[in-house]
PyMOL CGO cylinders between C-alpha atoms (Angstrom):
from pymol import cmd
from pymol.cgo import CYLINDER

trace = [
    CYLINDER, -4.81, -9.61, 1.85, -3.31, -6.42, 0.36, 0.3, 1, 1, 1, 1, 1, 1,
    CYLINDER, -3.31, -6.42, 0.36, 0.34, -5.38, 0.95, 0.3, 1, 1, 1, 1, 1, 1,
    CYLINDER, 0.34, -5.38, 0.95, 0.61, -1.49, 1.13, 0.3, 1, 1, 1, 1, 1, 1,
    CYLINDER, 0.61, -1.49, 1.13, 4.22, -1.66, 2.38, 0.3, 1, 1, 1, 1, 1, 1,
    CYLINDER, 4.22, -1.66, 2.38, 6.78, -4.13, 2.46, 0.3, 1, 1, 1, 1, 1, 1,
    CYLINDER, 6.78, -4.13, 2.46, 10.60, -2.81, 2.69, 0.3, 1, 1, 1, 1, 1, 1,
    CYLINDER, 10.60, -2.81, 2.69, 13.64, -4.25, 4.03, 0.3, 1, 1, 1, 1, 1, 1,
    CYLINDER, 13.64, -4.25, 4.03, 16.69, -2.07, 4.55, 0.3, 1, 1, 1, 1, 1, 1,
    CYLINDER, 16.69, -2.07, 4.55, 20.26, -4.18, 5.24, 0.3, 1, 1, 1, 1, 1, 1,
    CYLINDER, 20.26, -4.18, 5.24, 23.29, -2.47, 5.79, 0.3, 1, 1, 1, 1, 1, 1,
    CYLINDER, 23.29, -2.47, 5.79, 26.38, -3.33, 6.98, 0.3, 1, 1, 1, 1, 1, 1,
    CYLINDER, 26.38, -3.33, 6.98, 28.90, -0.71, 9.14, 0.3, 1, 1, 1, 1, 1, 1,
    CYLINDER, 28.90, -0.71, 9.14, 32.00, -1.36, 10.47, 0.3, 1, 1, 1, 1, 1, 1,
    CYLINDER, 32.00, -1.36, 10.47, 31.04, -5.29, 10.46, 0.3, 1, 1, 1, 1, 1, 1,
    CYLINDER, 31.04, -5.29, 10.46, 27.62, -4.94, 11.80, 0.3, 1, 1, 1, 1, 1, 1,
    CYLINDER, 27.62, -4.94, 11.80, 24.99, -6.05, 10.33, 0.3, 1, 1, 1, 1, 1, 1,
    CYLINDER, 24.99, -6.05, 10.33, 21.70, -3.82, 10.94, 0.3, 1, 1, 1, 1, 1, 1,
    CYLINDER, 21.70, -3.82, 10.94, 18.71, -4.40, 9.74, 0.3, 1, 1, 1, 1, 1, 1,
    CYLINDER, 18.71, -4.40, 9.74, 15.29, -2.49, 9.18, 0.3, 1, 1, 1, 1, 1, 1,
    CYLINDER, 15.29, -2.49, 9.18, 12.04, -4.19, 8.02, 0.3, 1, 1, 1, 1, 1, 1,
    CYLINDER, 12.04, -4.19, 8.02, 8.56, -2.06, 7.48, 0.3, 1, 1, 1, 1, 1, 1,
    CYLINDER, 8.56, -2.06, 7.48, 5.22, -3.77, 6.91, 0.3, 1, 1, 1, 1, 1, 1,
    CYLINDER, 5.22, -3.77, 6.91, 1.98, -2.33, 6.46, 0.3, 1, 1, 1, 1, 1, 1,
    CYLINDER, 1.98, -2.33, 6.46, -0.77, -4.75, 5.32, 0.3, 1, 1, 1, 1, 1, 1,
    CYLINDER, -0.77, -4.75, 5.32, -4.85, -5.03, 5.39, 0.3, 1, 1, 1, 1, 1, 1,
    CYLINDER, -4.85, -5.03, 5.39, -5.40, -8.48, 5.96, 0.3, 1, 1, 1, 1, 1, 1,
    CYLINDER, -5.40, -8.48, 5.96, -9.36, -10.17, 6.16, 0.3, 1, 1, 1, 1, 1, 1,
    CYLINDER, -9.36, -10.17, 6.16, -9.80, -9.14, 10.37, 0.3, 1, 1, 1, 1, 1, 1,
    CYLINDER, -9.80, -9.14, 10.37, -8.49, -5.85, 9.65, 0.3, 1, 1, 1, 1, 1, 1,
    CYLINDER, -8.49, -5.85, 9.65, -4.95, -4.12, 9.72, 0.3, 1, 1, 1, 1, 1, 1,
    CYLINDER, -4.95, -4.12, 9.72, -1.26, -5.43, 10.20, 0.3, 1, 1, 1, 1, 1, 1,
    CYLINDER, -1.26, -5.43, 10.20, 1.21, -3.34, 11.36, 0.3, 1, 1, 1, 1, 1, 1,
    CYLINDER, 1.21, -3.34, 11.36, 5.16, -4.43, 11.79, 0.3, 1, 1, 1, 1, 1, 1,
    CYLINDER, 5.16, -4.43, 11.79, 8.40, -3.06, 12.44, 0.3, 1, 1, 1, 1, 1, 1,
    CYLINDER, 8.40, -3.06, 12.44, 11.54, -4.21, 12.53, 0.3, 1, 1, 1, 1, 1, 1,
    CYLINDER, 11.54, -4.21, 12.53, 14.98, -3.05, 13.65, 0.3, 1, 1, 1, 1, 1, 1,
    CYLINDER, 14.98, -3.05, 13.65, 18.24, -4.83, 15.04, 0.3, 1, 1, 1, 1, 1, 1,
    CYLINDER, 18.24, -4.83, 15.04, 22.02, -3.89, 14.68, 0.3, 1, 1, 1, 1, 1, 1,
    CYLINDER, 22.02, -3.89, 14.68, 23.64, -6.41, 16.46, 0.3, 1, 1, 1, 1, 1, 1,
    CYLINDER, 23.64, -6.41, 16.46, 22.92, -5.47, 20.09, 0.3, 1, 1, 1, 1, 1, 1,
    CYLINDER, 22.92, -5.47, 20.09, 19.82, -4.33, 20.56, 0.3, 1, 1, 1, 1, 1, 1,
    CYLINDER, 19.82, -4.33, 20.56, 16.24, -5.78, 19.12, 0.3, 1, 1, 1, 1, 1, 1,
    CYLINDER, 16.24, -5.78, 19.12, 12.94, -3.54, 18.25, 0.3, 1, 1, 1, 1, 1, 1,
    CYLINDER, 12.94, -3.54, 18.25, 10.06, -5.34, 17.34, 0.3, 1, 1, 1, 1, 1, 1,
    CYLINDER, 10.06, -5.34, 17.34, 6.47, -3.61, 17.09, 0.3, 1, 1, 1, 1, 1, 1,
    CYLINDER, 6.47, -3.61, 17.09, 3.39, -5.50, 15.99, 0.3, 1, 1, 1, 1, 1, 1,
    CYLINDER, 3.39, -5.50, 15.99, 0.08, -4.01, 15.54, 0.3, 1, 1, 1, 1, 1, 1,
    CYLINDER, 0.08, -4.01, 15.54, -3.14, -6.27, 14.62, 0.3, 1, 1, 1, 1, 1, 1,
    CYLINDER, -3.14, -6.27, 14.62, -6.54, -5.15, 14.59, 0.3, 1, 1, 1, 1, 1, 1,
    CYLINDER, -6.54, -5.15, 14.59, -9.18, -6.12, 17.26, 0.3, 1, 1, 1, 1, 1, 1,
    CYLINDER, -9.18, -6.12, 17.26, -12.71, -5.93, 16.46, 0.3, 1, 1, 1, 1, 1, 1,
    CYLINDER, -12.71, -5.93, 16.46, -12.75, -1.91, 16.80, 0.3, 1, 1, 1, 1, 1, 1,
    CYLINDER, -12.75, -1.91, 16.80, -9.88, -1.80, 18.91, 0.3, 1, 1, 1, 1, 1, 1,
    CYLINDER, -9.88, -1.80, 18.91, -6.07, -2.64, 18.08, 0.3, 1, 1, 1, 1, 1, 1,
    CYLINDER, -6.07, -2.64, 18.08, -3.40, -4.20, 19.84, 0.3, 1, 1, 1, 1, 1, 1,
    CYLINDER, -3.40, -4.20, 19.84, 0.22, -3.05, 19.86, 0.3, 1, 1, 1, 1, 1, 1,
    CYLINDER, 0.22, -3.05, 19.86, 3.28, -5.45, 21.17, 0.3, 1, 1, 1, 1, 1, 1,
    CYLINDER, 3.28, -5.45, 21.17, 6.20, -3.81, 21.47, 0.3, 1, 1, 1, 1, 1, 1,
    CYLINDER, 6.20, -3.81, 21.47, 9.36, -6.11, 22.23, 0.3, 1, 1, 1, 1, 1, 1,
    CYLINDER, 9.36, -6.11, 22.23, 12.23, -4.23, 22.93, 0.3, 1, 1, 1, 1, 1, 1,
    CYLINDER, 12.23, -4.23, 22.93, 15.58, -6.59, 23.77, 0.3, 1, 1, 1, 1, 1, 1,
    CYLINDER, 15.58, -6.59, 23.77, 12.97, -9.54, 24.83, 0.3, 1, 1, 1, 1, 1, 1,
    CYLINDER, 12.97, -9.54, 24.83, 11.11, -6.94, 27.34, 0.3, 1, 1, 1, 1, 1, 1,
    CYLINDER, 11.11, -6.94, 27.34, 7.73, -7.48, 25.81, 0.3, 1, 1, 1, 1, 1, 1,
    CYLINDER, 7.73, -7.48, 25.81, 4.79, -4.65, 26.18, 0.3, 1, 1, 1, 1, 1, 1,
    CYLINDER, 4.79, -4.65, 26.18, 0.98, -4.98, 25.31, 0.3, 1, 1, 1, 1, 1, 1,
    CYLINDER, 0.98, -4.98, 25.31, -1.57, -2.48, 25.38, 0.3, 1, 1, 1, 1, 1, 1,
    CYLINDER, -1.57, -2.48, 25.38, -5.09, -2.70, 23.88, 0.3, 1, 1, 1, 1, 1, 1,
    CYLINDER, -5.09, -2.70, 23.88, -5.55, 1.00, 21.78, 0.3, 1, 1, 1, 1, 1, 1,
    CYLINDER, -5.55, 1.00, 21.78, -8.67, 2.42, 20.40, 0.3, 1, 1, 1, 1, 1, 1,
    CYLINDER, -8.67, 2.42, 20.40, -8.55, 4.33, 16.79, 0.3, 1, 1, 1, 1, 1, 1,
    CYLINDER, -8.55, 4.33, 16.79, -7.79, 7.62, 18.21, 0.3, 1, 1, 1, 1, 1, 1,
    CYLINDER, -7.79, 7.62, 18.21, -4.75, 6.49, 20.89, 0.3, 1, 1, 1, 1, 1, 1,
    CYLINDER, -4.75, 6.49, 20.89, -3.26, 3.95, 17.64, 0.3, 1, 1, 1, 1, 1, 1,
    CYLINDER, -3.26, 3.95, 17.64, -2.69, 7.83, 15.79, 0.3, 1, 1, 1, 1, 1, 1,
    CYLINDER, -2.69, 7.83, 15.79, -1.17, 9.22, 18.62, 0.3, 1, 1, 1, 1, 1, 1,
    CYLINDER, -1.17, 9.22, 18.62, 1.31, 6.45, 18.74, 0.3, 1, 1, 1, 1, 1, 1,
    CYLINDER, 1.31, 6.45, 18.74, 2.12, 6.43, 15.40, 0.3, 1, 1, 1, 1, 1, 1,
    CYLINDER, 2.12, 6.43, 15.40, 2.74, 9.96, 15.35, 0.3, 1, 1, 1, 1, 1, 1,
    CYLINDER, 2.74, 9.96, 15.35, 4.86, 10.08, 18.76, 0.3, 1, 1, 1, 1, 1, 1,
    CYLINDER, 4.86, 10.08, 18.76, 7.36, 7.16, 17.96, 0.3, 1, 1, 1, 1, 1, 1,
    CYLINDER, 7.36, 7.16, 17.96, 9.40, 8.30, 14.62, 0.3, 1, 1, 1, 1, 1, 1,
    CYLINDER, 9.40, 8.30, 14.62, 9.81, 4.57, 13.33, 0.3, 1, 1, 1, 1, 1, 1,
    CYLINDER, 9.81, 4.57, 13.33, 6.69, 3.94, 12.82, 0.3, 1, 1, 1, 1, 1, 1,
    CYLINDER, 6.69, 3.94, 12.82, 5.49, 7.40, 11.03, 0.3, 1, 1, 1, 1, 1, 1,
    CYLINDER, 5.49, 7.40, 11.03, 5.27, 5.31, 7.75, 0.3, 1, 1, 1, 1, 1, 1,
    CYLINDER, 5.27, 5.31, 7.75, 2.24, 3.57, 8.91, 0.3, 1, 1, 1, 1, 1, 1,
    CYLINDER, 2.24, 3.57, 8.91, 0.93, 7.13, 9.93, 0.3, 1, 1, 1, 1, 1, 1,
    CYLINDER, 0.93, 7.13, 9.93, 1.04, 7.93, 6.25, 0.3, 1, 1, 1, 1, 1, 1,
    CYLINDER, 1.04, 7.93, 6.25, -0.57, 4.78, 5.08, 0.3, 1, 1, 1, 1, 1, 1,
    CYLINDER, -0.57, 4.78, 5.08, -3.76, 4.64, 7.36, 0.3, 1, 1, 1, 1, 1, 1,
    CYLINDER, -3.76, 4.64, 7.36, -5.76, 7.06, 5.56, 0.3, 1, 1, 1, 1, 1, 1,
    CYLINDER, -5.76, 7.06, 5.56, -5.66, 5.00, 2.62, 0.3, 1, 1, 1, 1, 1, 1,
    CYLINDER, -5.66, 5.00, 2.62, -6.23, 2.00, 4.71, 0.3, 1, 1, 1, 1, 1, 1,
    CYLINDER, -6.23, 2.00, 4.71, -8.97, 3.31, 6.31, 0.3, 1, 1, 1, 1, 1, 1,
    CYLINDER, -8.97, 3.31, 6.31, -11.03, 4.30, 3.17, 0.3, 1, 1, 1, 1, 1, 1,
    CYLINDER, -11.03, 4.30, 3.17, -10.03, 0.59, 1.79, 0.3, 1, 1, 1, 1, 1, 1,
    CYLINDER, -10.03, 0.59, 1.79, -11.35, -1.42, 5.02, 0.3, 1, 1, 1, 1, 1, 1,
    CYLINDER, -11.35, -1.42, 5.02, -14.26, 0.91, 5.04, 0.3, 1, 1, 1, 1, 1, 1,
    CYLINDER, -14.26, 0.91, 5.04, -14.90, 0.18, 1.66, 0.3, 1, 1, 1, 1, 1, 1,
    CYLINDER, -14.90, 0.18, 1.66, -14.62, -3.39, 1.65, 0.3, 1, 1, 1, 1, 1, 1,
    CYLINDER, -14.62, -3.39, 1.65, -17.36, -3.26, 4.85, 0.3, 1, 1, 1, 1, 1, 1,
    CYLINDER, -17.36, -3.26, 4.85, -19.56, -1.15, 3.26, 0.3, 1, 1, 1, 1, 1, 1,
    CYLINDER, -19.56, -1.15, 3.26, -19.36, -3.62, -0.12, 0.3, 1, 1, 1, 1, 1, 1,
    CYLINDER, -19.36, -3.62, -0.12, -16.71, -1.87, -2.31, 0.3, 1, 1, 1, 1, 1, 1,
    CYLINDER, -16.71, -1.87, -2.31, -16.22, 1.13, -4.45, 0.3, 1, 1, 1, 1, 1, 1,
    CYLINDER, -16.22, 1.13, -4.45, -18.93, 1.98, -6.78, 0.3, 1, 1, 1, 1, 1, 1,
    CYLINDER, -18.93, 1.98, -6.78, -17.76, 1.46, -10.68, 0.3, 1, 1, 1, 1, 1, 1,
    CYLINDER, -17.76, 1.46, -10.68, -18.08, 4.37, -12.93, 0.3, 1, 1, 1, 1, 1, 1,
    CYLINDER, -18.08, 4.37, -12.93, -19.55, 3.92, -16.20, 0.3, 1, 1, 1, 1, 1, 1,
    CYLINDER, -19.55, 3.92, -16.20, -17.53, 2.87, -19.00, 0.3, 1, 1, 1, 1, 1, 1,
    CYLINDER, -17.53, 2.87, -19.00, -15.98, 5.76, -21.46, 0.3, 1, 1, 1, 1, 1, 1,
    CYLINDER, -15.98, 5.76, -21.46, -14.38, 4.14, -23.74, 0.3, 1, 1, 1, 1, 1, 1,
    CYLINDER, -14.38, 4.14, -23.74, -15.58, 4.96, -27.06, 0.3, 1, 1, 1, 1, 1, 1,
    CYLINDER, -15.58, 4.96, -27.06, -15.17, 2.47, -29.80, 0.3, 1, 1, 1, 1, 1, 1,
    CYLINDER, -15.17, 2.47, -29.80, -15.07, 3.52, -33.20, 0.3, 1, 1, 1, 1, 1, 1,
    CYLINDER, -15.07, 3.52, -33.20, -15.91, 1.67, -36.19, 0.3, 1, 1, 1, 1, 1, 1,
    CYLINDER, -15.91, 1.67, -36.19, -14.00, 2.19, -38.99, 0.3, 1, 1, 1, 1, 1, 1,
    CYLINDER, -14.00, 2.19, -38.99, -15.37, 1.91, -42.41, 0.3, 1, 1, 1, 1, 1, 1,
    CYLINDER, -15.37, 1.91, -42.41, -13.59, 0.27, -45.15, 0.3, 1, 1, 1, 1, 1, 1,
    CYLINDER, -13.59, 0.27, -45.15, -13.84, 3.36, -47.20, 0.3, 1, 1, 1, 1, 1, 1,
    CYLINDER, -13.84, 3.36, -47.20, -11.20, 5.91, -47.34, 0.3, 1, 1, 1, 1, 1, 1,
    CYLINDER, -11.20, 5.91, -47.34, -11.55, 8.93, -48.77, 0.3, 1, 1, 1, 1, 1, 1,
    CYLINDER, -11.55, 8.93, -48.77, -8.40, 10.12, -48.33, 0.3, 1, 1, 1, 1, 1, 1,
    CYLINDER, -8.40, 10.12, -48.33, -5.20, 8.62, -49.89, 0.3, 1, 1, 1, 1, 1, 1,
    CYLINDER, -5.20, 8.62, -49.89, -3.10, 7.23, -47.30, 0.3, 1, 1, 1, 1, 1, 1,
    CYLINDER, -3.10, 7.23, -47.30, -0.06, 9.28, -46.28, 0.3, 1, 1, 1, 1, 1, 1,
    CYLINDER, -0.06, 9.28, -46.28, 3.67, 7.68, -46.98, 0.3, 1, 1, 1, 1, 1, 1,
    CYLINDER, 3.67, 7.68, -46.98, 5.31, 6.53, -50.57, 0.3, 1, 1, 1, 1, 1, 1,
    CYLINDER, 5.31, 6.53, -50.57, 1.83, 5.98, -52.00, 0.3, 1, 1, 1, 1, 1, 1,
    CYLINDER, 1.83, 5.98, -52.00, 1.24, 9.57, -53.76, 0.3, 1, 1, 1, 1, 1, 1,
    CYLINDER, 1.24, 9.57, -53.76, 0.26, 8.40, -56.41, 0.3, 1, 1, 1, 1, 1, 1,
    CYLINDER, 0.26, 8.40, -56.41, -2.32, 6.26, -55.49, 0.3, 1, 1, 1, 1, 1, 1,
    CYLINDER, -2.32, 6.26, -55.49, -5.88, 6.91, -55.26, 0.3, 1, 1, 1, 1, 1, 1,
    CYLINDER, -5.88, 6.91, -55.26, -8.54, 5.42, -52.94, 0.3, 1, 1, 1, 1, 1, 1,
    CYLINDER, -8.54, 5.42, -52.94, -12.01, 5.69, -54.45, 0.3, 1, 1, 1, 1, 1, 1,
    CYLINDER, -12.01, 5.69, -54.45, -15.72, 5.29, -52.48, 0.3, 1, 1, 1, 1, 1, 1,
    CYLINDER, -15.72, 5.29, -52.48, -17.18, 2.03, -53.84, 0.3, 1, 1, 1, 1, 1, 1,
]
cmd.load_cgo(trace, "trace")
C-alpha cells in the first residue's frame, strides 16, 4: 500500500469544530479514494475503491447514502465536476502510471552511473592548508 495523500485540516470558528480529511492511496486491488468534511451540522463523506476495471463511489451526505458503479472515464468527470475532490484529480495520473506499472511488473532500472574512483596513495601535489612546507614525494 502506498499513501499519495493523507491531510487532515481542523479548525475551529466561533466554537465549531470543522473538520476536513483527504486521502488518496493505491492499495493491492487498486485505488482508494476518501473525503472527509463535517462542521458540526452537516456530514460529507465520499469513498471511492476500485472494482476490477470499474470503480465504485459512495457518497454519504448527512446519512443519505449514494452508490454508483463508474467506469475510468465517468470517475474523471466526477472528480473534475465536484471541487472537493479535485485533489484526487491531480493525483491519478501518477496513480495510473504506478498501478500500470506494478501490472505490467515494475519500472525498468537504469544502469548504474556512479563512478568510483580509486585513489592512489601517491600524491603529487602537496596538500593545501598549514603544511607549505611540506613535500609529498612519488615512492
Amino acid at each position: 500500500m502506498e499513501i499519495l495523500r493523507d491531510h487532515k485540516k481542523v479548525d475551529y470558528i466561533d466554537g465549531k469544530r470543522i473538520t476536513e480529511e483527504e486521502y488518496f492511496a493505491i492499495i493491492p486491488k487498486g485505488l482508494m479514494i476518501k473525503y472527509y468534511f463535517t462542521d458540526g451540522i452537516t456530514k460529507k463523506k465520499i469513498v471511492i475503491l476500485s472494482k476490477d476495471t470499474n470503480y465504485e463511489m459512495s457518497v454519504n451526505n448527512n446519512n443519505n447514502e449514494t452508490k454508483t458503479m463508474l467506469d475510468k472515464n465517468k470517475l474523471m468527470d466526477e472528480l473534475l465536476s465536484r471541487k472537493e475532490l479535485h485533489f484526487a484529480a491531480k493525483l491519478m495520473a501518477v496513480a495510473n502510471k504506478k498501478i500500470t506499472g506494478a501490472i505490467e511488473g515494475g519500472a525498468k532500472r537504469g544502469r548504474s552511473r556512479s563512478r568510483s574512483r580509486s585513489k592512489s596513495k601517491e600524491r603529487t601535489k602537496p596538500k593545501k592548508g598549514n603544511s607549505k612546507d611540506k613535500k609529498v614525494v612519488k615512492k
